[in-house]
N, C-alpha and C positions, 0 to 999 in steps of 0.2 A: 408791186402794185400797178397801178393803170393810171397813166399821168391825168391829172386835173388840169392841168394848165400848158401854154406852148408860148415858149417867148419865140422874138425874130431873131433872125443870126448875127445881131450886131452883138447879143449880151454874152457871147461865148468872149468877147474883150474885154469886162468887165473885171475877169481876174486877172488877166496882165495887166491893167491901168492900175486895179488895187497893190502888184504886187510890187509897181512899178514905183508907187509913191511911199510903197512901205520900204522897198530899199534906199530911195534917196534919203528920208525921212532917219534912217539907221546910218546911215555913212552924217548927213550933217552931224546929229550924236555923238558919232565915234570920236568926232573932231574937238568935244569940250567934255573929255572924261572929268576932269576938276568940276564941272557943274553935277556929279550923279550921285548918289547916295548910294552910301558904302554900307557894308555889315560893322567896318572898323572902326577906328578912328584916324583918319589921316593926319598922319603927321611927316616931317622933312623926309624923316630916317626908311618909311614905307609908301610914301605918294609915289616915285616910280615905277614900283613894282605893283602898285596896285593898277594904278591907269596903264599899266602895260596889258596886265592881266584883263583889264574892264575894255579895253578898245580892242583885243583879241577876242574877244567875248562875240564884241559885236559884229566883228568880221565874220564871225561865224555862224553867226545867227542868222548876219544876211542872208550867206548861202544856204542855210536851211529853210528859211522864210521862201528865198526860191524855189526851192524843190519843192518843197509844200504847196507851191501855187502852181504849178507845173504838175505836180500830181492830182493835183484836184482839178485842172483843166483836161487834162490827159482823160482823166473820172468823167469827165463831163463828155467828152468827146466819143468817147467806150462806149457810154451809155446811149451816147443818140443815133449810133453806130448799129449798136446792136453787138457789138464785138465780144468775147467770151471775156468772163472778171479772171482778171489773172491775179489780183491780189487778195482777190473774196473780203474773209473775216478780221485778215491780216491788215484791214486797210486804217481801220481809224487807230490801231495800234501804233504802226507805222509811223502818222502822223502826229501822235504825242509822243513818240518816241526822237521823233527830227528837231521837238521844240523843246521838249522839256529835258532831253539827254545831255544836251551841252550845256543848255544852264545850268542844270543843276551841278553838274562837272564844273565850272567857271564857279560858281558860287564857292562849293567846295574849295578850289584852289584860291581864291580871293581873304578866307577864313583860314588858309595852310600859312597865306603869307601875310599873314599882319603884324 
């Protein structure tokens, strides 16, 4: 379509600062798995394995939460560019596939080990 609007070049920063408080924001987290709410019930004999599994979780998440923001800066960049789409149709797939792929994998193993 035909852009409606035109921001200034500061707001191409807007997704690394976002993505920048959403990783810190995921690393303090990862550091009080005993505060997070489980599918289980924690008890002695499986709180290890669980907050293993639930702080692996989030390490991983981070890194995809980055990619995610790096590919939609990259998107943003392409487009003001004018540069050819190289991921086209594939793109918002892609992107629930980065966030929702390992949760639900992490979920899965969180409910294998209880």
């Amino acid at each position: 379509g035909k852009p409606d609007g035109f921001g200034s070049k500061e707001t191409i920063l807007g997704l690394p600062i976002v993505s920048t408080v959403l990783y810190v924001m995921l690393t303090v987290f990862s550091r009080f798995p005993h505060k997070m709410n489980y599918t289980v019930t924690i008890t002695e004999a499986n709180a290890e394995v669980q907050y293993r599994i639930m702080t692996r979780m989030i390490r991983v998440l981070k890194v995809f939460v980055l990619l995610v923001f790096f590919t939609l800066d990259y998107k943003t960049v392409q487009i003001a560019l004018a540069w050819p789409d190289v991921l086209g149709r594939w793109f918002l797939l892609l992107l629930f596939a980065m966030i929702f792929g390992p949760l639900f994998y992490f979920l899965i193993q969180l409910s294998k080990n209880s």
